[in-house]
C-alpha positions in Angstrom: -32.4 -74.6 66.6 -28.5 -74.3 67.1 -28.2 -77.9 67.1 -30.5 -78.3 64.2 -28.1 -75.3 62.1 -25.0 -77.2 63.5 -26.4 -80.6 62.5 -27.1 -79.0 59.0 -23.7 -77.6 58.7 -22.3 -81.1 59.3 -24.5 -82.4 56.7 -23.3 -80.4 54.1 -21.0 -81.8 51.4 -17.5 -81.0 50.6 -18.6 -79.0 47.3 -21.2 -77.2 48.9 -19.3 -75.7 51.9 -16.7 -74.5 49.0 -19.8 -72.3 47.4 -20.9 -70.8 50.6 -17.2 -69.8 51.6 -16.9 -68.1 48.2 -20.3 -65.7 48.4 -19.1 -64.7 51.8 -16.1 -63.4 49.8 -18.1 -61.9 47.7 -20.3 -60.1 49.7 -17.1 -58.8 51.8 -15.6 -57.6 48.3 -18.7 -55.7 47.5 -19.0 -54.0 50.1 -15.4 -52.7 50.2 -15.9 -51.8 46.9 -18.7 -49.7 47.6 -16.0 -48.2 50.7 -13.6 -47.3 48.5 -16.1 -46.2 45.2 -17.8 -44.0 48.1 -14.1 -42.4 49.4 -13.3 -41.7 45.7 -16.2 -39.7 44.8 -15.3 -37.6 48.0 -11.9 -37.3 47.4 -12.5 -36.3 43.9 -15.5 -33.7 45.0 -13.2 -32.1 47.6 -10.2 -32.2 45.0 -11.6 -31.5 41.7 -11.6 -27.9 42.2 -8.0 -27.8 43.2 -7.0 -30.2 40.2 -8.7 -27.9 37.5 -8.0 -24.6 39.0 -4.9 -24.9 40.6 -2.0 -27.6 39.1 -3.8 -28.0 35.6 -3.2 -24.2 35.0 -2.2 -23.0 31.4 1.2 -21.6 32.1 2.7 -22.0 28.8 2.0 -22.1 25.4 4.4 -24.4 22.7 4.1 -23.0 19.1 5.5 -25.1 16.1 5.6 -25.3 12.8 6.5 -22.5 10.1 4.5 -18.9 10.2 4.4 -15.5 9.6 3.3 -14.2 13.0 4.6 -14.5 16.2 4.2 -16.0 19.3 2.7 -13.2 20.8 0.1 -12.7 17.6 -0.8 -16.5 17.9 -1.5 -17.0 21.7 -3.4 -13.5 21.6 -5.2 -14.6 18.0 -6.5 -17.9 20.0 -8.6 -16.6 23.0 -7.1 -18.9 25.3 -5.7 -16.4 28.1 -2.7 -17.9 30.7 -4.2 -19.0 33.8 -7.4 -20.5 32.4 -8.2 -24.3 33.3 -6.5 -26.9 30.6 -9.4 -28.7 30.5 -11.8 -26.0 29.8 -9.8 -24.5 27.1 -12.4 -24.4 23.9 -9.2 -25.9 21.4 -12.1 -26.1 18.4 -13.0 -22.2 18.7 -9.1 -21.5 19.2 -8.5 -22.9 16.0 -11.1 -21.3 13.9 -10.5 -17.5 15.8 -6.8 -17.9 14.8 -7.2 -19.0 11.1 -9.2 -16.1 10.9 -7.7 -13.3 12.6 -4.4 -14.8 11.2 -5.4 -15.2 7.9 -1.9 -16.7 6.1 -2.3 -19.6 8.6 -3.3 -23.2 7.6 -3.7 -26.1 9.0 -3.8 -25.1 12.4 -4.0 -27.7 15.3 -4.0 -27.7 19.3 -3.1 -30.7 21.6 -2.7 -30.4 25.4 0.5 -31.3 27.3 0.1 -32.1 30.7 0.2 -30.7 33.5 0.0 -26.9 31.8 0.7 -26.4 28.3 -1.0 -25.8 25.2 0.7 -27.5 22.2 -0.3 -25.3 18.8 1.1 -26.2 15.4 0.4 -24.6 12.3 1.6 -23.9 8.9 2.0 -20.6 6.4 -0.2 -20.2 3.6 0.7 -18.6 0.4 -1.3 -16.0 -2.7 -2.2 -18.1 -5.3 -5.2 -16.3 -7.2 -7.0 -12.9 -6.9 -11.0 -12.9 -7.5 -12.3 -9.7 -8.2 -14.7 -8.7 -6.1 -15.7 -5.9 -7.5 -14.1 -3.2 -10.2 -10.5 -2.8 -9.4 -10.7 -4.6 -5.9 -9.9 -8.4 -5.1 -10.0 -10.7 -3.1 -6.6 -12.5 -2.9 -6.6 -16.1 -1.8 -4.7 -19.1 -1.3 -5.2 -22.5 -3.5 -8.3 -23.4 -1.2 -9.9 -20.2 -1.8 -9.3 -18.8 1.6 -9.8 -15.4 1.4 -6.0 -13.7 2.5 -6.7 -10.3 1.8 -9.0 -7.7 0.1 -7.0 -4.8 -2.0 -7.4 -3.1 -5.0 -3.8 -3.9 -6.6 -3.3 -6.9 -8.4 -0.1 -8.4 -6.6 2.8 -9.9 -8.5 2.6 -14.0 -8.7 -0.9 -14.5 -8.1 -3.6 -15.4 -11.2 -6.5 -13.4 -11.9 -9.8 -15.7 -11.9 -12.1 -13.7 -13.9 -16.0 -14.3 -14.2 -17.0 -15.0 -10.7 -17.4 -12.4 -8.7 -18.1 -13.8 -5.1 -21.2 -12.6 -3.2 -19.2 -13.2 0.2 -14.9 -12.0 0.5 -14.5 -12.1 4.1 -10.6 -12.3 5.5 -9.9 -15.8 7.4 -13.4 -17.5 5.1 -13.7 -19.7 2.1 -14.9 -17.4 -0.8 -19.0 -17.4 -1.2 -20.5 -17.1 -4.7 -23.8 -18.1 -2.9 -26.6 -15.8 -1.2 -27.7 -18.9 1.3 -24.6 -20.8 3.1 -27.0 -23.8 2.4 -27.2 -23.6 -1.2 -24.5 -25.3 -3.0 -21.9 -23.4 -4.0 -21.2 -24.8 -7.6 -18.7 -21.5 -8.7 -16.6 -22.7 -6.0 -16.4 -25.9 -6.9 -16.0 -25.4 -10.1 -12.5 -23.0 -9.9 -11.3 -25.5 -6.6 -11.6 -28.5 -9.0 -9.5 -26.4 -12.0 -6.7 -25.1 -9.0 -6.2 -28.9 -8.2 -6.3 -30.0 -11.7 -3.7 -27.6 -12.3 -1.3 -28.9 -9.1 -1.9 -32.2 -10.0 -0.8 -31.8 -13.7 2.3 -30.3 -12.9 1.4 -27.1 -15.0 3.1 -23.9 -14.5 2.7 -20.3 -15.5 -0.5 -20.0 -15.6 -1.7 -16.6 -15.9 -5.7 -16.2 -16.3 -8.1 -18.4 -15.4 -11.7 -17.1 -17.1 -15.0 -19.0 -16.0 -17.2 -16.3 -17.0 -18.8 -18.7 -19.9 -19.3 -21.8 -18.4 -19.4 -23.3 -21.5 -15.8 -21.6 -22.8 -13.6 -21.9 -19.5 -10.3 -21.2 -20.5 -6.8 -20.8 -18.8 -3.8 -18.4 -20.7 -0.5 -20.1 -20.3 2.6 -18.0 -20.4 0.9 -14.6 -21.7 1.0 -16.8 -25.5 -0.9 -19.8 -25.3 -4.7 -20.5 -24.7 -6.2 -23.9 -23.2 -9.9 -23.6 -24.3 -11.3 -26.5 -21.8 -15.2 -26.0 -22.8 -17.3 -26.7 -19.9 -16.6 -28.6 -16.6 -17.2 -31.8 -17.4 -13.9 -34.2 -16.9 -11.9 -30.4 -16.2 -9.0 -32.4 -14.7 -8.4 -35.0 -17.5 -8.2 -32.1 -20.1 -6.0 -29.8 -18.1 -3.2 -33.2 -18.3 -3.6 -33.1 -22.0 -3.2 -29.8 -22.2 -0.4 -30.0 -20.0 1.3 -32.7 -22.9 0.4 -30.9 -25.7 2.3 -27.3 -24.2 5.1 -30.2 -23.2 5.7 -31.0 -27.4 4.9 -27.8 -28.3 7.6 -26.6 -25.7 10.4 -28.6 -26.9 9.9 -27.3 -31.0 9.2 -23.5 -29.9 8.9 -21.8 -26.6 7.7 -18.2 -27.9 4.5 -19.4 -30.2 1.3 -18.1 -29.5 -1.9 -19.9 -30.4 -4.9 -22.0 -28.5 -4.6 -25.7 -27.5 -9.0 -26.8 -28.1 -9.3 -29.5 -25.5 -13.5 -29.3 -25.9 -13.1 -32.5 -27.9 -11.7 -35.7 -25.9 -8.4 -37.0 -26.6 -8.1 -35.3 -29.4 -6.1 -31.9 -28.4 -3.4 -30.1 -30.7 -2.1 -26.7 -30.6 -2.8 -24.7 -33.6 -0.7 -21.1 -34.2 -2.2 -17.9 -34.4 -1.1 -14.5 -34.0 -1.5 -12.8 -31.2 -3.9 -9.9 -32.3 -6.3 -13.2 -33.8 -6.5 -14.5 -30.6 -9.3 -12.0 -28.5 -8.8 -13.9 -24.9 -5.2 -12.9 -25.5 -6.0 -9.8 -26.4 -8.3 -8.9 -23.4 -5.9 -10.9 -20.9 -3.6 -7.7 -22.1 -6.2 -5.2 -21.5 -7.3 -6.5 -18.1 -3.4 -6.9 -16.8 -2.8 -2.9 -18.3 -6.3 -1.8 -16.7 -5.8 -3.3 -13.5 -2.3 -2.1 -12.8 -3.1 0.6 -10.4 0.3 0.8 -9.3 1.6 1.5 -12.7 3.5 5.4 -13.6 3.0 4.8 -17.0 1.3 7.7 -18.6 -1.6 6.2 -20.3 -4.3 9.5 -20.7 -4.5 13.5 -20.8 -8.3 14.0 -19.7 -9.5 17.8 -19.9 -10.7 19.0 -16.8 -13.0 21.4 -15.5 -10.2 24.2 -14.5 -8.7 23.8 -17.9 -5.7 21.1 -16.9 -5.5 17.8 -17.9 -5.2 14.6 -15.9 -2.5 12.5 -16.4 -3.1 9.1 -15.8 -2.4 5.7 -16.0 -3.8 2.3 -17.7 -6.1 2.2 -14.8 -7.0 5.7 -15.0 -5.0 6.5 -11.4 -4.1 10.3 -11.6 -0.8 10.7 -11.6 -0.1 14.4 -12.1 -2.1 17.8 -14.0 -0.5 19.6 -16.6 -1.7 22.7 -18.9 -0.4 19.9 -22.0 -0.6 16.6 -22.8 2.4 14.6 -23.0 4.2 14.4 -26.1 2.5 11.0 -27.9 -0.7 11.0 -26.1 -3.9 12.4 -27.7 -5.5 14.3 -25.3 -9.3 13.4 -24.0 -11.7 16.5 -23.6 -15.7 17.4 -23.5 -16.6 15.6 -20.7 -14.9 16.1 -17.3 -15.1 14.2 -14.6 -16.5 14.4 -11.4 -13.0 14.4 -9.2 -9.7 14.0 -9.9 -7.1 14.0 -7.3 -3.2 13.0 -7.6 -3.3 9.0 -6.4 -7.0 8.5 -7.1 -9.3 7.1 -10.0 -11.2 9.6 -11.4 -14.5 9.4 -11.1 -17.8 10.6 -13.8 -19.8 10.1 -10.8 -22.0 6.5 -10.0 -19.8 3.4 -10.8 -22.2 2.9 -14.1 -21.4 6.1 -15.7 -17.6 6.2 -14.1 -17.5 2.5 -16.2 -19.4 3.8 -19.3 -16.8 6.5 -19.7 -13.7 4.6 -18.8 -14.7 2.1 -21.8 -15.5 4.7 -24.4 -12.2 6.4 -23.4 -10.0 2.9 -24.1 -11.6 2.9 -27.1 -11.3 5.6 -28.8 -8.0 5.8 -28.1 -6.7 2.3 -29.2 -9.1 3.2 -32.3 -7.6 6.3 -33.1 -4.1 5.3 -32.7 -5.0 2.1 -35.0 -6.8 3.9 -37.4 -3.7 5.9 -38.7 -5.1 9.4 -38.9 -1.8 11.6 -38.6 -2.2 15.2 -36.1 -5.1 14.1 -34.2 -4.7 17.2 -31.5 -8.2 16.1 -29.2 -10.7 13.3 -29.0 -13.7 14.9 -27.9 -17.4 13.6 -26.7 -20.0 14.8 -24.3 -21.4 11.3 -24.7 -21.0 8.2 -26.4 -22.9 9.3 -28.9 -21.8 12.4 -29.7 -17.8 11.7 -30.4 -15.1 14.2 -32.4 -11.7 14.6 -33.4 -10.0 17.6 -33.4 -7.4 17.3 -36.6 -4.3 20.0 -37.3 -6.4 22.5 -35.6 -8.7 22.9 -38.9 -10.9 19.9 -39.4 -13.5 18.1 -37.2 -14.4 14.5 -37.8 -17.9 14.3 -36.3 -18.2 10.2 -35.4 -21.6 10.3 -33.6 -21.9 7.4 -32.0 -19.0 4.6 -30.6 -20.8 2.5 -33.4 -18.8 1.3 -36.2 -16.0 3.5 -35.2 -13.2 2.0 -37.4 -15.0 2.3 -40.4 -15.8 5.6 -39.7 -11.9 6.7 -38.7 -11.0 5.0 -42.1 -13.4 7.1 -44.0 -12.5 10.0 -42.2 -8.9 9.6 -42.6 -9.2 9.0 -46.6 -11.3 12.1 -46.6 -8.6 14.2 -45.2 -6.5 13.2 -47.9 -8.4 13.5 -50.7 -11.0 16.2 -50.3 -9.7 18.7 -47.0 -5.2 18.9 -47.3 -5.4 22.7 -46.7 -9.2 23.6 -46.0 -11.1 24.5 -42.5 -14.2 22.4 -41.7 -15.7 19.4 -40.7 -16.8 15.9 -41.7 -19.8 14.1 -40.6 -19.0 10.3 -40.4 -21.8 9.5 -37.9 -24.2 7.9 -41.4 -21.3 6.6 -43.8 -23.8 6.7 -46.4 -23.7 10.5 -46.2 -20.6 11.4 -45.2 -19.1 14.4 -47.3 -16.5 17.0 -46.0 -18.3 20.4 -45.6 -15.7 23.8 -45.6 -16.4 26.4 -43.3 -14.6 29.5 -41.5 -12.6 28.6 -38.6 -15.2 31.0 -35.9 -18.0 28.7 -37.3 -17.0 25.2 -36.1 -18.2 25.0 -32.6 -15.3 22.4 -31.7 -12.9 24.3 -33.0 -13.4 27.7 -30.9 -14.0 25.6 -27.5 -10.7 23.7 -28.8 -8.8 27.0 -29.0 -10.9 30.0 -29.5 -10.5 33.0 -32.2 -11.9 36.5 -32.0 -13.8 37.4 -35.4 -12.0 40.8 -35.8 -8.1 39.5 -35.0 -9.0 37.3 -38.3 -10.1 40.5 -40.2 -7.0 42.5 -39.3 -5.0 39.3 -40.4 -6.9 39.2 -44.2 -6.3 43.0 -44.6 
């Protein structure tokens, strides 16, 4: 047989003794592959451990980038403790604990530096709008809608977005105006797409932005000026051309007031009005008054239970009691609230009736000092539908009901004039149709002796 293989091996040609010399390379290549493959796996199964847990240690931490907190507040804020493996570092949870334990943080990213250190870089964010959340408490946000901060003062340089009151405010989270994180969430999109129609146009000043129609959005520009954009469609296109239009109108008089219409494509212009004929002006005013919690302007005197007055501001914050009201303020009384403590909002119990009061109390004051009635000395009312004034201590205007309430002032006040300049008694106003001043004796005007009572027989002795 040897001499047969030998014989065969002799026979073989020049090409085919080339192939067998190269697979008996290959086979010796393979299997020293499969040596060294084998002493790899073992080196790295016996190594591994010390590679992960012992040189790839966190031991440092490189922050960069511009921020409010600091380096401790940051490593802390990210979970990742010194110590802990490199490679098992969760860098996706880091970033989303710090963004929102550290809310004025954007942007936030991680890299890892080998051997040991974690690379995080992040940015500050900024207050750019404040959606109330509920009466007298907001949520502040930056231009993405992250929620920053819940408070109930209106800080300086952010803009009130009124009608869309979130269902979710939760620091270091987008704002939620939806029940079900699945739904979509159209009210956000909606006031995103006018923030970055407003950066992109370049407009400043902005004050209000009001989405509470959605068929009458509208922003106030510069306290004076109001950009009535209609409803959603093509919001960024008519923010530019109202962005123009306040351009021309900029350049020929900087103090007009009026309202830019941009409901109507390419066909904007700015048409003057006064301020008083212009109601989302007018309410922008009452809202910025209202919501100034922090103000110490003295706004009220509301009667109390003890028989002091509460002195308060726009917002109806107490700021002090007093046995008077203030010189120029018409004082409130007939229905006390609930509490009343210095620093606090008064309250006339749930947040419906607290409301219902607050509003009937703006009212009738703005009305009465409108209406031109001279020595108004109380505005009473048990209810909003059972309202007086208290006049030179002699005559009560009996209003009723809130109802028509200028009209009735207007009567009341020509009444005065004409019918009552020296007598005691009282006018009812609440049906205009029947109004009529009736005279009667001072002790027989219930109003009058709760205002400031008399005794029957000091008035006898008097008339004697």
């Amino acid at each position: 047989m040897e001499n047969q293989e030998f014989y065969h091996e002799d026979r073989l040609t020049p090409e085919e003794r080339q192939e067998r010399v190269r697979k008996l390379k290959r086979k010796r290549r393979f299997r020293k592959a499969i040596v060294i493959t084998a002493f790899v796996l073992i080196a790295c199964v016996v190594l591994s451990p010390v590679l992960l847990f012992g040189i790839f240690r966190i031991t440092d931490f490189a922050i960069e980038g511009e921020t409010l907190y600091s380096e401790e507040e940051i490593i802390e804020a990210s979970g990742i403790s010194y110590g802990k493996s490199i490679f098992f570092a969760d860098l996706d949870e880091a970033k989303v604990r710090i963004e929102k334990t550290l809310p004025y943080t954007n942007n936030v990213q991680f890299a890892r530096r080998l051997p040991n250190t974690v690379v995080i870089t992040l940015e500050s964010t900024d207050k750019a709008y404040a959606v109330e959340k509920s009466e007298g408490i907001y949520a502040i946000v930056n231009r993405d809608f992250k929620v920053l901060e819940i408070t109930g003062i209106l800080p300086d340089g952010v803009v009130p977005v009124i009608g869309a009151a979130p269902e979710k405010a939760e620091i270091g989270m987008p704002l939620s105006f939806v029940k079900d994180d699945e739904q979509s969430d159209a009210t956000l999109n909606l006031i995103r797409n006018i923030s970055a129609a407003v950066a992109e146009s370049g407009l400043k000043d902005i004050n209000l932005v009001s989405v509470r129609s959605r068929s009458n959005i509208y922003l106030i520009y510069q306290e004076r000026i109001i950009l009535r954009l209609g409803d959603s469609s093509d919001i960024d296109k008519k923010i530019v051309l109202g962005q123009k239009v306040i351009s021309q109108e900029d350049s020929i008089d900087a103090e007009k007031t009026g309202i830019i219409n941009l409901t109507v494509p390419k066909k904007a212009y700015f048409n003057p009005s006064d301020i008083k004929d212009i109601p989302e002006l007018t309410e922008y005013k009452r809202y910025i008054t209202v919501n100034d919690r922090d103000s110490v302007e003295q706004a009220y005197a509301i009667g109390c239970k003890n028989g002091s007055y509460a002195i308060t501001n726009p917002a109806f914050v107490v700021l002090d009691f007093s046995q008077t009201a203030p010189e120029g303020i018409v004082p409130i009384g007939g229905y006390y609230p609930e509490t009343a403590k210095t620093g606090e909002v008064l309250s006339y119990g749930d947040k419906a009736q607290t409301d219902l009061a607050f509003d009937v109390i703006r009212k009738l004051s703005e009305t009465v000092a409108e209406s031109g009635i001279d020595g108004v000395d109380l505005v009473g009312f048990d209810s909003d539908n059972n309202i007086y004034l208290i006049c030179d201590e002699r005559i009560v205007l009996r209003i009723g009901s809130i109802n028509n309430l200028e009209n009735k002032l207007s009567a009341g006040r020509k009444m005065i004039a004409e019918e009552a300049e020296d007598a005691v008694g009282f006018i009812e106003l609440d049906d205009l149709d029947k109004a009529e001043f009736t005279e009667k004796k001072y002790q027989d005007i219930p109003e009058l002796m709760k205002y400031k009572p008399v005794e029957e027989e000091e008035e006898t002795t008097e008339e004697n």
